[in-house]
GULUMPA-815050 format. One line per field, with one value per residue: x, y negated, z of N, C-alpha, C in turn. Coordinates in nm, 3 decimals. Last residue first. Example, Ala and Ser with C-alpha at 12.3 -4.5 7.8 and 13.67 -1.06 7.14 Angstrom:
neast = 1.285 / 1.319
nnorth = 0.225 / 0.569
nup = 0.708 / 0.780
caeast = 1.367 / 1.230
canorth = 0.106 / 0.450
caup = 0.714 / 0.780
ceast = 1.290 / 1.320
cnorth = -0.003 / 0.330
cup = 0.787 / 0.780
This chain:
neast = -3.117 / -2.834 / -2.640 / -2.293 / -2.190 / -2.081 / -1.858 / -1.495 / -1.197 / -0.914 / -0.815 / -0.759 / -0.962 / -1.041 / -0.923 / -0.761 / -0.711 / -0.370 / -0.285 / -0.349 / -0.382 / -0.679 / -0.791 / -0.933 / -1.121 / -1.261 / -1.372 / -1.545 / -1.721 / -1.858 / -1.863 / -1.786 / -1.494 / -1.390 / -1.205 / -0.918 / -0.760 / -0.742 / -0.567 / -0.324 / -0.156 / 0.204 / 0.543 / 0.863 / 1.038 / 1.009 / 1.001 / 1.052 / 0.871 / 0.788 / 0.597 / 0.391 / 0.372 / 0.256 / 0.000 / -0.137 / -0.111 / -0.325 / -0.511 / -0.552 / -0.618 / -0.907 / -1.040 / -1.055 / -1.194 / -1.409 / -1.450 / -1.489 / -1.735 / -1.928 / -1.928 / -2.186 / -2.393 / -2.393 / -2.457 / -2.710 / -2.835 / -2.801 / -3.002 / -3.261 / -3.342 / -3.487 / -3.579 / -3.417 / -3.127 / -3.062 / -2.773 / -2.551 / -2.399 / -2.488 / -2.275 / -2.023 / -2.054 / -2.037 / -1.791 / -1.618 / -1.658 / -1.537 / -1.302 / -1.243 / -1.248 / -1.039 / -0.835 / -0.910 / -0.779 / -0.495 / -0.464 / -0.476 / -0.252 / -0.042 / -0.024 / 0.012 / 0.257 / 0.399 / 0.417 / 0.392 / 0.122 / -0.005 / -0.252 / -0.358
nnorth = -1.979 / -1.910 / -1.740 / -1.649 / -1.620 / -1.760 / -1.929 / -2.049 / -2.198 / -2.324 / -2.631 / -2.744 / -2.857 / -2.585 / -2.333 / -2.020 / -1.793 / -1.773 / -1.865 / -1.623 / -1.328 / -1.134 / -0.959 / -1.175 / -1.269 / -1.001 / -1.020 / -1.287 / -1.197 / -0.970 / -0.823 / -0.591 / -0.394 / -0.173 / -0.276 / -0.389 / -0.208 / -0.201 / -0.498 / -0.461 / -0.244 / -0.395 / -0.358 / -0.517 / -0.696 / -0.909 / -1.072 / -1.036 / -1.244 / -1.472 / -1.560 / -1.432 / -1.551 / -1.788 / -1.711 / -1.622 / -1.830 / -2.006 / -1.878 / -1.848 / -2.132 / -2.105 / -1.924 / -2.077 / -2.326 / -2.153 / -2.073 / -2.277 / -2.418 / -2.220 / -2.251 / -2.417 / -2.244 / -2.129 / -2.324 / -2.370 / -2.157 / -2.154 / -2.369 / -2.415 / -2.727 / -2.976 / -3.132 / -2.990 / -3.172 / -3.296 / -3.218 / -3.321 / -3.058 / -2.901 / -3.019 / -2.987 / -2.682 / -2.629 / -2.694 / -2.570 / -2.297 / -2.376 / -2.377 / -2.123 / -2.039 / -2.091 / -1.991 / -1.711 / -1.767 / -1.789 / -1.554 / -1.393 / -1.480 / -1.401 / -1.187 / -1.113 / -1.227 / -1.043 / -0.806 / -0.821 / -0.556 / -0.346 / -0.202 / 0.108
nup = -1.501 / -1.494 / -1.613 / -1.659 / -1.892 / -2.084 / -2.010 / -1.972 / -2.105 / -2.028 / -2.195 / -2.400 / -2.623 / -2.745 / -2.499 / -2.486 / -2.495 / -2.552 / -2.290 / -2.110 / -2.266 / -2.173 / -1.942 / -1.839 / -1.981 / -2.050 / -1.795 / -1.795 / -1.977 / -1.869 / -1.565 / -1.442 / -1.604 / -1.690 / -1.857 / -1.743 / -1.766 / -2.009 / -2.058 / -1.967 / -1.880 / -1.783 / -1.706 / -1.573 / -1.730 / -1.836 / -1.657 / -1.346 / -1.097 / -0.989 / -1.108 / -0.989 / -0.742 / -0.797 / -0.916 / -0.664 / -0.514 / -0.656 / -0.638 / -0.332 / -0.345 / -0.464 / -0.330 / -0.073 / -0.133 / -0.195 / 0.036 / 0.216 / 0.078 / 0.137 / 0.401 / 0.438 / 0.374 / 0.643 / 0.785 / 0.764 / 0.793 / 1.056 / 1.160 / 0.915 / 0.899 / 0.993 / 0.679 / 0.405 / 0.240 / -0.078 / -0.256 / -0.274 / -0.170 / -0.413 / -0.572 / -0.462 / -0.494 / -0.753 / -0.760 / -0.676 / -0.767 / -1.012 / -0.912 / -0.902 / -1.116 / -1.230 / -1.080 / -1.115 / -1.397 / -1.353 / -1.239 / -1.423 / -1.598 / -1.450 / -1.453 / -1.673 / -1.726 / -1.505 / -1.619 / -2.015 / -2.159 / -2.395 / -2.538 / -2.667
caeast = -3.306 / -2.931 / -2.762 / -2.396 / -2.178 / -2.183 / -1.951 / -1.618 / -1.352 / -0.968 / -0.877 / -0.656 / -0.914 / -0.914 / -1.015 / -0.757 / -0.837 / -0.487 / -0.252 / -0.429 / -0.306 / -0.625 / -0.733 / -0.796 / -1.036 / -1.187 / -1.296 / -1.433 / -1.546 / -1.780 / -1.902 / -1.929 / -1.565 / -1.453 / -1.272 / -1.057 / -0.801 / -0.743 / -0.724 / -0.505 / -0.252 / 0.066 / 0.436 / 0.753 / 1.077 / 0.965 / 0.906 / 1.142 / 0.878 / 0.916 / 0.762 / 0.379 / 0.425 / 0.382 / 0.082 / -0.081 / -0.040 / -0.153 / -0.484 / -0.521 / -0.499 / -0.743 / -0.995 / -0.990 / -1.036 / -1.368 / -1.465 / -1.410 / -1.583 / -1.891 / -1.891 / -1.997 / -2.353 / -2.388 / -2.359 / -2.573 / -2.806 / -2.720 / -2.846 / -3.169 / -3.288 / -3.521 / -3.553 / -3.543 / -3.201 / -3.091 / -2.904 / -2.610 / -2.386 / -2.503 / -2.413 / -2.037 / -2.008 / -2.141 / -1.910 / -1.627 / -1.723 / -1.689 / -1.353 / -1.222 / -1.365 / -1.168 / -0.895 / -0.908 / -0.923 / -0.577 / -0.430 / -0.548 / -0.420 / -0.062 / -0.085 / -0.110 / 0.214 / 0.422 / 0.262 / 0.438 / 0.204 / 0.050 / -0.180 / -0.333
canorth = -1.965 / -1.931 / -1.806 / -1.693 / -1.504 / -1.701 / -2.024 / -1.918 / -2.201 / -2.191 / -2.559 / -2.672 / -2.932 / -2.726 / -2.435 / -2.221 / -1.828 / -1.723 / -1.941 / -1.752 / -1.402 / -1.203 / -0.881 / -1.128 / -1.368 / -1.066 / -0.886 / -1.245 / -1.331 / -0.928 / -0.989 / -0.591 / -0.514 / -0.127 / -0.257 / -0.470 / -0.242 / -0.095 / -0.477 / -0.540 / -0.286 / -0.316 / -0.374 / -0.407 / -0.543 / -0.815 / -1.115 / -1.053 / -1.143 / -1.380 / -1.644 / -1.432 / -1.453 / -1.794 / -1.822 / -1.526 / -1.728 / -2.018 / -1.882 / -1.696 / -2.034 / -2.205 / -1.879 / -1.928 / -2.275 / -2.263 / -2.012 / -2.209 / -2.503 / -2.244 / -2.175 / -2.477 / -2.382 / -2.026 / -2.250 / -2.468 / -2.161 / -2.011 / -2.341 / -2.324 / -2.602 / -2.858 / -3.091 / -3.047 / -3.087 / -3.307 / -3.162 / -3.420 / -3.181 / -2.887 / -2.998 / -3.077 / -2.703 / -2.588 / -2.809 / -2.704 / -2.333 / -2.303 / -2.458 / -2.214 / -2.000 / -2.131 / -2.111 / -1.782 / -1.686 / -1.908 / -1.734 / -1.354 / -1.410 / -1.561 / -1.207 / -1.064 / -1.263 / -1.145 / -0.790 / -0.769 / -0.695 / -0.346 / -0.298 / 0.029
caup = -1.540 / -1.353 / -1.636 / -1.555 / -1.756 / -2.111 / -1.964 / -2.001 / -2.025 / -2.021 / -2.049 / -2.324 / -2.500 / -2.822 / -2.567 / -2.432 / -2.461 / -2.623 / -2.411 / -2.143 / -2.227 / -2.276 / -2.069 / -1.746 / -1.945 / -2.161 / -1.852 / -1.672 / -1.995 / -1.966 / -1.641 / -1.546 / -1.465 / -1.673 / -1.955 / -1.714 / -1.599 / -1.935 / -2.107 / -1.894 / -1.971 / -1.704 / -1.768 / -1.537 / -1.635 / -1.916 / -1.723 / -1.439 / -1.168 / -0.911 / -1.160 / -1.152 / -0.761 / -0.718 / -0.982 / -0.794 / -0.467 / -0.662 / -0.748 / -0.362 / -0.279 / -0.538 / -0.467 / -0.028 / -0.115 / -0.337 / -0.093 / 0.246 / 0.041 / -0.012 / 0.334 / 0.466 / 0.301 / 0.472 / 0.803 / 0.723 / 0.635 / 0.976 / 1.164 / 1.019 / 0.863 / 1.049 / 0.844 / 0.443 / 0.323 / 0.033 / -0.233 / -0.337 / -0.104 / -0.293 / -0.596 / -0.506 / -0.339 / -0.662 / -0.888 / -0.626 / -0.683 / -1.042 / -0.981 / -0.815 / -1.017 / -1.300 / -1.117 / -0.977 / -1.373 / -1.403 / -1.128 / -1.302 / -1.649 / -1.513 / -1.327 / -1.606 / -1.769 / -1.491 / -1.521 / -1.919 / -2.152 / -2.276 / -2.538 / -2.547
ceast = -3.316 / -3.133 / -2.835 / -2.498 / -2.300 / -2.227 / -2.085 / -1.748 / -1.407 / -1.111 / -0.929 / -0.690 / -0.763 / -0.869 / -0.896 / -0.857 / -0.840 / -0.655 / -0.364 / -0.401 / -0.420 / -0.515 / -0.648 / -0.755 / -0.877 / -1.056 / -1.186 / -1.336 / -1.519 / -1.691 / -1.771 / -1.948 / -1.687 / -1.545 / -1.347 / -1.182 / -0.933 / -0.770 / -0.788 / -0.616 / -0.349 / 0.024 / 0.327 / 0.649 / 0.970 / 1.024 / 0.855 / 1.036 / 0.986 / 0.970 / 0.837 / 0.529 / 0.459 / 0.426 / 0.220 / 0.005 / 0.051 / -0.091 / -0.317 / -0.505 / -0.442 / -0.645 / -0.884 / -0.905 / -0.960 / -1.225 / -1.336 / -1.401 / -1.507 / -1.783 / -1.803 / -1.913 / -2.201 / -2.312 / -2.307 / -2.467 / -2.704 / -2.706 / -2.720 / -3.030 / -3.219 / -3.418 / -3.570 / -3.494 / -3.324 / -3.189 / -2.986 / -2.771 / -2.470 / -2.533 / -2.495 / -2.213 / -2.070 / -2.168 / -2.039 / -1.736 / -1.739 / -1.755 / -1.483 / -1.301 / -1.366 / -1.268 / -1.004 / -0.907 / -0.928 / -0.760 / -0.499 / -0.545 / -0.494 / -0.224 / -0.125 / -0.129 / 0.053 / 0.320 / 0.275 / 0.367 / 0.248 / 0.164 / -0.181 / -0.240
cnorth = -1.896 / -1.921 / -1.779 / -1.757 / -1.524 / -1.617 / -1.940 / -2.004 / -2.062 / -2.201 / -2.398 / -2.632 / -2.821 / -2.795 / -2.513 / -2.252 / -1.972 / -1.769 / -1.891 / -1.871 / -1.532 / -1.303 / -0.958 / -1.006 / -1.305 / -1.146 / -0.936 / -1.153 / -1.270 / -1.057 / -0.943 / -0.739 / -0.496 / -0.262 / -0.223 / -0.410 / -0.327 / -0.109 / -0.333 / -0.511 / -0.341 / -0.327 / -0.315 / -0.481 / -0.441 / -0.638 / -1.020 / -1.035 / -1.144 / -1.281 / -1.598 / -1.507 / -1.398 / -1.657 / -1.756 / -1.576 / -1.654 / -1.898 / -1.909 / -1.694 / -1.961 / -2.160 / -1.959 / -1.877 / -2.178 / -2.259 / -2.038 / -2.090 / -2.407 / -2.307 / -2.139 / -2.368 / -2.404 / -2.138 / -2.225 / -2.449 / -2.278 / -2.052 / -2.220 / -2.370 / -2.541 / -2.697 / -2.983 / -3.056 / -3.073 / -3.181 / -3.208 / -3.376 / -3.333 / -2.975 / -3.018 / -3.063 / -2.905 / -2.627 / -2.749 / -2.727 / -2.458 / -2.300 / -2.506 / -2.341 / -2.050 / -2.113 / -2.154 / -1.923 / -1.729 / -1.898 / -1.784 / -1.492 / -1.451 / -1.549 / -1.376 / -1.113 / -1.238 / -1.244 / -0.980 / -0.848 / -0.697 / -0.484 / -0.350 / -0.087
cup = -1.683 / -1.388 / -1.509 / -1.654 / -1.672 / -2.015 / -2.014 / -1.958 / -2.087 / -2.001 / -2.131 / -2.195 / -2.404 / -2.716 / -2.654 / -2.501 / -2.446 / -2.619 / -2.562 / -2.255 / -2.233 / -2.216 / -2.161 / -1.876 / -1.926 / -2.107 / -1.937 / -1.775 / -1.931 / -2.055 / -1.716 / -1.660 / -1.609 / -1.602 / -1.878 / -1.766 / -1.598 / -1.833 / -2.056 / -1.949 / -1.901 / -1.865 / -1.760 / -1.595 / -1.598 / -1.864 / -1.823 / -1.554 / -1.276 / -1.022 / -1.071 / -1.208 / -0.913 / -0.780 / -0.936 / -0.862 / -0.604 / -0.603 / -0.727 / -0.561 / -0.325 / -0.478 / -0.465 / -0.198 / -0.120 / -0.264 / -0.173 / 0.066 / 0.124 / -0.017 / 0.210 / 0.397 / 0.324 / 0.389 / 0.691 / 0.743 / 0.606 / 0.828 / 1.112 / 1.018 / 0.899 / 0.990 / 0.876 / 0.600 / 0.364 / 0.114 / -0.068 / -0.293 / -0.131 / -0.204 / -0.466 / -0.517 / -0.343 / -0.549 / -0.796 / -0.698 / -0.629 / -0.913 / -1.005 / -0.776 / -0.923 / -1.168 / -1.137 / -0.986 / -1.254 / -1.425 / -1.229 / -1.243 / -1.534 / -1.545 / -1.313 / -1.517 / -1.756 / -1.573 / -1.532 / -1.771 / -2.011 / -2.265 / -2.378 / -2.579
């Protein structure tokens, strides 16, 4: 088991809510370029608005974690991430939140995953 302290897990977790954050503006962005046919239900433009309640609800609930991740005393209380994650199915996701993020950076210094999803 490798065990780090939560402060730095929970740094894991805000910058994963990032990404997905993220992952929904580019969708939400898409979307908006997609023209409608007439006539479309009023439930699916509904469904549609959605997506930018999403995409906020994650960047929020990224800083939250953020916020709370610098209450913490940094090495007072310690979790295993990689033990909590071994069981999710999207196996970045798992990795993302098992691995400090200074660890997963790109050369550029973004956190990317990008083998999870295939749409075709």
């Amino acid at each position: 088991m490798s065990h780090r302290p939560i402060a730095q897990t929970l740094n894991s977790l805000a910058c994963e809510l990032e990404t997905l954050a993220a992952l929904a503006e580019s969708i939400d962005a898409a979307i908006g370029h997609v023209c409608l046919a007439p006539g479309t239900p009023p439930a699916t433009l509904a469904s549609i608005q959605r997506i930018d309640l999403l995409r906020q609800s994650l960047s929020c609930m990224a800083q939250y974690t953020n916020n709370l991740s610098t209450q913490v005393d940094s090495h007072a209380l310690c979790v295993d991430p990689g033990a909590a994650a071994r069981d999710l199915p999207l196996r970045d996701l798992a990795l993302g939140l098992a691995t400090a993020p200074e660890a997963r950076a790109t050369d550029d210094g973004d956190p990317k995953r990008g083998t999870d999803v295939c749409f075709f």
